[in-house]
C-alpha positions as CSV (number, residue, x, y, z in Angstrom):
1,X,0.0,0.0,0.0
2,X,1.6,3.6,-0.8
3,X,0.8,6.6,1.5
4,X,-0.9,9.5,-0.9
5,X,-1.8,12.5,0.7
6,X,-4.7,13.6,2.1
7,X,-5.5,16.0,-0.2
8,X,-5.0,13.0,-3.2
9,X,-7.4,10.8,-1.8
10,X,-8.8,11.4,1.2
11,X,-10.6,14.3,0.8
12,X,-13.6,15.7,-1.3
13,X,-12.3,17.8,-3.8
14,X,-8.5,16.7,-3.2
15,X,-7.6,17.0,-6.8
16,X,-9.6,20.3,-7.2
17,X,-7.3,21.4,-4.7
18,X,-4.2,20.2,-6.3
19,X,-4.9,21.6,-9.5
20,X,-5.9,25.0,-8.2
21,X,-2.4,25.1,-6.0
22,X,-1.0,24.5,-9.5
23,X,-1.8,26.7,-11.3
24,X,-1.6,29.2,-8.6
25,X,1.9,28.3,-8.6
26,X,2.5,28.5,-12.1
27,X,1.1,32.2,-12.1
28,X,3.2,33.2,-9.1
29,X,6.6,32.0,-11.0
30,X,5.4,33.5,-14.5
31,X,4.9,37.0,-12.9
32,X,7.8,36.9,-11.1
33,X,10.0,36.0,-13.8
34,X,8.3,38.9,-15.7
35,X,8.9,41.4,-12.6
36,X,13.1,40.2,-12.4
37,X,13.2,40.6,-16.5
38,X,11.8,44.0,-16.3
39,X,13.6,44.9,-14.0
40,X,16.9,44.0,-15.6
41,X,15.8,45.3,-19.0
42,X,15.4,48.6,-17.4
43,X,18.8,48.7,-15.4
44,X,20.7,47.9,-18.4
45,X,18.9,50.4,-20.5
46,X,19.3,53.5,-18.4
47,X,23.1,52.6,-18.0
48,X,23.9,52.7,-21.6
49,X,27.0,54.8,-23.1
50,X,25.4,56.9,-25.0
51,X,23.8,58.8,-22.4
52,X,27.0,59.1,-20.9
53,X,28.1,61.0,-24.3
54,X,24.7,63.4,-24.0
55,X,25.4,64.4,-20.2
56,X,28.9,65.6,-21.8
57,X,27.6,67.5,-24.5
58,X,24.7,68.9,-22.6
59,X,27.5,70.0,-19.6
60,X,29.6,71.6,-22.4
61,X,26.6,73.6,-24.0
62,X,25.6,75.0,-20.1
63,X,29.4,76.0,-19.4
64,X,29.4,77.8,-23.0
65,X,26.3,79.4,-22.4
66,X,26.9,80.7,-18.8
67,X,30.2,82.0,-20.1
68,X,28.1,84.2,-23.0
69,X,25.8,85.4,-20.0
70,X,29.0,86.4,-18.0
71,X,30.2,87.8,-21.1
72,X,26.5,90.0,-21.9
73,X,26.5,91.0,-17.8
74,X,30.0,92.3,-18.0
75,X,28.9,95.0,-20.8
């Protein structure tokens, strides 16, 4: 005789039971695995080189242009 548990045999609605804790599991690993990729698509993105090239340009332009306004204030 093999020991099956409760919820297998012994109990009304056992296999309702089993299949519901299923597919509840199922749902909880599919959305977390969607959460984790999202969140690493979104920390890679944001860390990309090319921004790092903007922030210089965009740096450069402000110095240039509060030189100009140091320049128009000096007049």
């Amino acid at each position: 005789m093999t020991a099956l548990p409760a919820f297998v045999s012994g109990l009304p609605g056992g296999m309702e039971f089993l299949i519901v804790l299923f597919f509840f599991l199922v749902f909880s690993v599919v959305s977390l695995a969607l959460l984790v990729a999202g969140g690493w698509y979104l920390l890679t993105r944001t860390s990309s080189e090319g921004d790092d090239d903007r922030v210089a340009e965009l740096e450069a332009e402000v110095a240039e242009l509060k030189r100009r306004l140091d320049e128009e204030e000096e007049r």
